[in-house]
LOZAGU-284390 format. One record per residue (C-alpha): x, y, z; residue in three letters; residue number from 1. Coordinates in steps of 0.1 Angstrom, whole numbers. Layout:
residues N
NODE      u      v      w  rest   nr
NODE      X      Y      Z   ALA  NUM
...
//
This chain:
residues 236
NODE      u      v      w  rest   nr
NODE   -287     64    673   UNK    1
NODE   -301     97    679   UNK    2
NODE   -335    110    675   UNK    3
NODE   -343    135    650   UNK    4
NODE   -377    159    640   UNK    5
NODE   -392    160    606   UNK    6
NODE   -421    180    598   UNK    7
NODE   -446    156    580   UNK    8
NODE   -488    158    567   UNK    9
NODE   -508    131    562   UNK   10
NODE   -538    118    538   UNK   11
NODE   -560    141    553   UNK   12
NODE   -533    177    546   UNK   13
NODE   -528    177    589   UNK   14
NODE   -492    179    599   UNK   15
NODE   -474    177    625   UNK   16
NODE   -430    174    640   UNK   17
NODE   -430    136    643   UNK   18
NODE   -396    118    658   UNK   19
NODE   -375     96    636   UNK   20
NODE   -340     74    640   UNK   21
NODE   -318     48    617   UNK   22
NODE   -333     15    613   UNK   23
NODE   -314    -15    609   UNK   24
NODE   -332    -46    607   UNK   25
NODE   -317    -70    635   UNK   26
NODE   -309   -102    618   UNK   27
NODE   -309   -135    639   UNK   28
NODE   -282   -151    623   UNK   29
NODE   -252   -156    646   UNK   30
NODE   -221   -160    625   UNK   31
NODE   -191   -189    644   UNK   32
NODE   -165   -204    640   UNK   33
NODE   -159   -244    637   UNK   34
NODE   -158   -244    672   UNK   35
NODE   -194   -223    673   UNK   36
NODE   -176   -198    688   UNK   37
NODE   -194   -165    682   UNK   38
NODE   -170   -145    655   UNK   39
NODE   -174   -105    650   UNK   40
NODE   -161    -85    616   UNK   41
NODE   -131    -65    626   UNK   42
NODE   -111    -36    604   UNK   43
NODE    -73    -43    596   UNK   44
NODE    -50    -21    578   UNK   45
NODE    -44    -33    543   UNK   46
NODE    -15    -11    540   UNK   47
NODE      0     21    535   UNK   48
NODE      5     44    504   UNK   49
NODE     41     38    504   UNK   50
NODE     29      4    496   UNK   51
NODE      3      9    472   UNK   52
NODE      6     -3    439   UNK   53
NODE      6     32    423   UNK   54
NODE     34     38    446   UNK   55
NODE     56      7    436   UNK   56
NODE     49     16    398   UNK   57
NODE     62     51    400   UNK   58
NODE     96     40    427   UNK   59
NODE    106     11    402   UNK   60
NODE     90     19    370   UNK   61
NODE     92     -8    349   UNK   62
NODE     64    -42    355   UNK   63
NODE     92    -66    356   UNK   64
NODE    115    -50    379   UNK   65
NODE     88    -46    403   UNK   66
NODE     82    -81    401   UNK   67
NODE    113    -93    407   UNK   68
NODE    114    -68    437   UNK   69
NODE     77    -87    454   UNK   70
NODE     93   -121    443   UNK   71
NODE    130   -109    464   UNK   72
NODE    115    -94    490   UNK   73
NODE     83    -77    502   UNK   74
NODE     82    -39    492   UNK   75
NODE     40    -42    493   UNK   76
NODE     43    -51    530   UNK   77
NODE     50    -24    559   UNK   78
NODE     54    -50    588   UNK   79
NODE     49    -27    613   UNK   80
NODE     16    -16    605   UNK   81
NODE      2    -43    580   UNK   82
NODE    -25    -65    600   UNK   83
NODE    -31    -43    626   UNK   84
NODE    -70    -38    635   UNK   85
NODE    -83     -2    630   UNK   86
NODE   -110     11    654   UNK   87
NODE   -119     40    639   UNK   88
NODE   -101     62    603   UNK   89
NODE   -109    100    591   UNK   90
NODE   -119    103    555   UNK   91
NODE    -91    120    537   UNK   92
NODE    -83    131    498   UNK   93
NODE    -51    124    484   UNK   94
NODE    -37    137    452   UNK   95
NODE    -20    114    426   UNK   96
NODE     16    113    443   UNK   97
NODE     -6     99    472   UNK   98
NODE     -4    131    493   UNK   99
NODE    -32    146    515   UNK  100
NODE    -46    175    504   UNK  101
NODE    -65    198    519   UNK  102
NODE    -86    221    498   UNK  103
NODE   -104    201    477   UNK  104
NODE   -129    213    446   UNK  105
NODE   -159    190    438   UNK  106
NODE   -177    191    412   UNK  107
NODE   -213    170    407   UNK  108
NODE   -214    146    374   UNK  109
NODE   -247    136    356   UNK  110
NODE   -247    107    340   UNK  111
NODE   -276     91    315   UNK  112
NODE   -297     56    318   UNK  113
NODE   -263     44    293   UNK  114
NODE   -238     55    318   UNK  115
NODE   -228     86    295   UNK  116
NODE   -216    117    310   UNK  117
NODE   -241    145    301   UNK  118
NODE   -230    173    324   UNK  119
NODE   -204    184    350   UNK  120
NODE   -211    213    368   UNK  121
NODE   -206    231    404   UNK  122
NODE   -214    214    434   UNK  123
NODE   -248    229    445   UNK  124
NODE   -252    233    485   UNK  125
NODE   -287    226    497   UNK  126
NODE   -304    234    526   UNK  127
NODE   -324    211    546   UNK  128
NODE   -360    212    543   UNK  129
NODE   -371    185    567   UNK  130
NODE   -379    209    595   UNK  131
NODE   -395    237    573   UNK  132
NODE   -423    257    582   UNK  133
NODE   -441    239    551   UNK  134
NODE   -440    205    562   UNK  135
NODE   -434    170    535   UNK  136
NODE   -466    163    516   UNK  137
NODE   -485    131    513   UNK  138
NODE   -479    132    476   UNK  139
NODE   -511    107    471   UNK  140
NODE   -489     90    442   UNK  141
NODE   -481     52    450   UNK  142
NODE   -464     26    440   UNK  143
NODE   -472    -11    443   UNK  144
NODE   -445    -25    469   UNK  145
NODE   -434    -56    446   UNK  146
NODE   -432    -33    416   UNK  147
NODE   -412     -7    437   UNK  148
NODE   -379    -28    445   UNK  149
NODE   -370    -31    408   UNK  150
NODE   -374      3    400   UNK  151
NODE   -357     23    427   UNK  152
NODE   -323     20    448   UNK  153
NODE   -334     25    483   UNK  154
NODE   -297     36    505   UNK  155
NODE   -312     45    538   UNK  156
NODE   -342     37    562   UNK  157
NODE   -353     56    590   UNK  158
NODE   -382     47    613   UNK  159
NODE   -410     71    625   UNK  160
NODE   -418     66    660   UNK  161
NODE   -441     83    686   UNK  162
NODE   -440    103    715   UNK  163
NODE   -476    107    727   UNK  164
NODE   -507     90    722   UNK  165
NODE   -523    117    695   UNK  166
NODE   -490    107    676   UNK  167
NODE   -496     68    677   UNK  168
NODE   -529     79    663   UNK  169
NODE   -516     98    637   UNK  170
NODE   -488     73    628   UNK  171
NODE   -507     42    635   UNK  172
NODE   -540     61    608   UNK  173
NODE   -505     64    582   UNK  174
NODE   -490     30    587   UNK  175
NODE   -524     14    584   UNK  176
NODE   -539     32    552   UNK  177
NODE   -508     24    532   UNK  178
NODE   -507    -14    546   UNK  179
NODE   -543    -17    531   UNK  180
NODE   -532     -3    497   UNK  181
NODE   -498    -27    497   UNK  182
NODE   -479      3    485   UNK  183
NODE   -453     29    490   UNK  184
NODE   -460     68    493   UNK  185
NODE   -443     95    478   UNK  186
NODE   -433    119    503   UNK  187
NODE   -421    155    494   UNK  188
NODE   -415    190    493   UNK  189
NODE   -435    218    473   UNK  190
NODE   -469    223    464   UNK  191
NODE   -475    189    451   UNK  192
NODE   -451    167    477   UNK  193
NODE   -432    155    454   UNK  194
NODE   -402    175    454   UNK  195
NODE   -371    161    470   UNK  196
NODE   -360    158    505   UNK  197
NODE   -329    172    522   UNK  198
NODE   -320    161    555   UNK  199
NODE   -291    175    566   UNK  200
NODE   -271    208    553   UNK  201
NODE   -251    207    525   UNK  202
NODE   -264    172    519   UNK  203
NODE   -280    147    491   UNK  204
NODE   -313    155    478   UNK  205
NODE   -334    121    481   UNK  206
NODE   -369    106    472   UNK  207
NODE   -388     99    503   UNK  208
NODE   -412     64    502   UNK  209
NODE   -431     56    529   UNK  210
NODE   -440     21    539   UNK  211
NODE   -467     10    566   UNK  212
NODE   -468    -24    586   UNK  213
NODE   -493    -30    617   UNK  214
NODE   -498    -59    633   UNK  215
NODE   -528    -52    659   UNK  216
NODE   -523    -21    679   UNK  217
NODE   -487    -19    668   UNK  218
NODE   -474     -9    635   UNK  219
NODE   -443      2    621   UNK  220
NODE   -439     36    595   UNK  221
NODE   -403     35    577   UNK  222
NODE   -390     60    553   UNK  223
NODE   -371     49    524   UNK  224
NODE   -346     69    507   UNK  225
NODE   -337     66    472   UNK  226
NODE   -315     85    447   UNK  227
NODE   -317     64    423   UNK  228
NODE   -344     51    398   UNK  229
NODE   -340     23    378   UNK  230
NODE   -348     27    339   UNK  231
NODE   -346     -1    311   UNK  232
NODE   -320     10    279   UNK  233
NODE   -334     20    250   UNK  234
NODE   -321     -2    221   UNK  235
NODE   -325     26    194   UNK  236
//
């Protein structure tokens, strides 16, 4: 995965362009078959749109007709293409006769804690802000790491990582201070650091947490991202 820059301060307001990447846990389960075999997950096409079952509905109609159709024969099965494994797919919109479009409008819906749909409105482009001049504050709000699980939705990790010795230093300092205080760090933009992050343009706006392990003269500084917080319903 490539490397990327983000422009970062620490406890102590000094900041610097430290390196980051995806990080993905490597698990050490091996998954076989009954023969211990080692197995690997592979995509297959499901099927086509001619085959979908909004397709069927509208070619025959009526429930029972369609029915007797799949009991007959085998409309929801394209045989030539059914099965086959899929390397790779583009992301594409269709419309509801199951056609691609092209031009596409989207609009951003905000929902409340009951699921209720409080706004619609125009999709807002934001720029990214991870390699500003101003760099992501060390918000000095944190939350206990036990607590933290079951109040946010984390989506993404990345992994800070070093490129000299004065930034081990400075990561290892990080990594260390919030291992001692078993917590997370708000990281983020504006005066305070705790505006939201943008990574990429025209991307999500996330929270940025910040987690510290060492174990002697190595340590480990993730970023979590969330866009999400948890929040118990009000039974008003």
């Amino acid at each position: 995965m490539s490397i990327r820059k983000i422009h970062i301060s620490n406890s102590k307001a000094r900041n610097t362009f430290i390196n980051f990447k995806g990080f993905t846990p490597v698990s050490k389960a091996i998954k076989v078959d009954q023969s211990n075999i080692p197995v690997t997950n592979k995509k297959i096409i499901k099927g086509v749109a001619e085959t979908s079952f909004e397709a069927l509905q509208k070619k025959y109609k009526d429930l029972n007709k369609l029915a007797e159709a799949i009991i007959s024969g085998n409309p929801e099965i394209n045989t030539e293409v059914t099965g086959k494994f899929l390397d790779s797919s583009p992301k594409v919109y269709i419309n509801e006769d199951l056609q691609v479009v092209y031009r596409v409008y989207k609009t951003e819906k905000v929902f409340d804690p009951k699921g209720e749909l409080k706004e619609e409105r125009e999709l807002r482009h934001l720029e990214s802000n991870v390699t500003d001049e101003e760099p992501l504050k060390w918000s000095g709000k944190y939350f206990p790491i036990e607590k933290s699980f079951n109040k946010f939705v984390f989506i993404r990790t990345y992994q800070l990582i070093h490129d000299s010795g004065l930034t081990y230093d400075y990561l290892f300092e990080m990594a260390k201070e919030l291992e001692d205080k078993k917590s997370f760090l708000l990281l983020g933009s504006g005066k305070k650091g705790t505006g939201p992050v943008i990574f990429q343009e025209g991307g999500q706006a996330f929270r940025v947490f910040l987690e510290g392990r060492t174990n002697n003269k190595e340590y480990m500084l993730l970023m979590h991202l969330s866009n999400l917080e948890l929040k118990p319903l009000n039974d008003d």
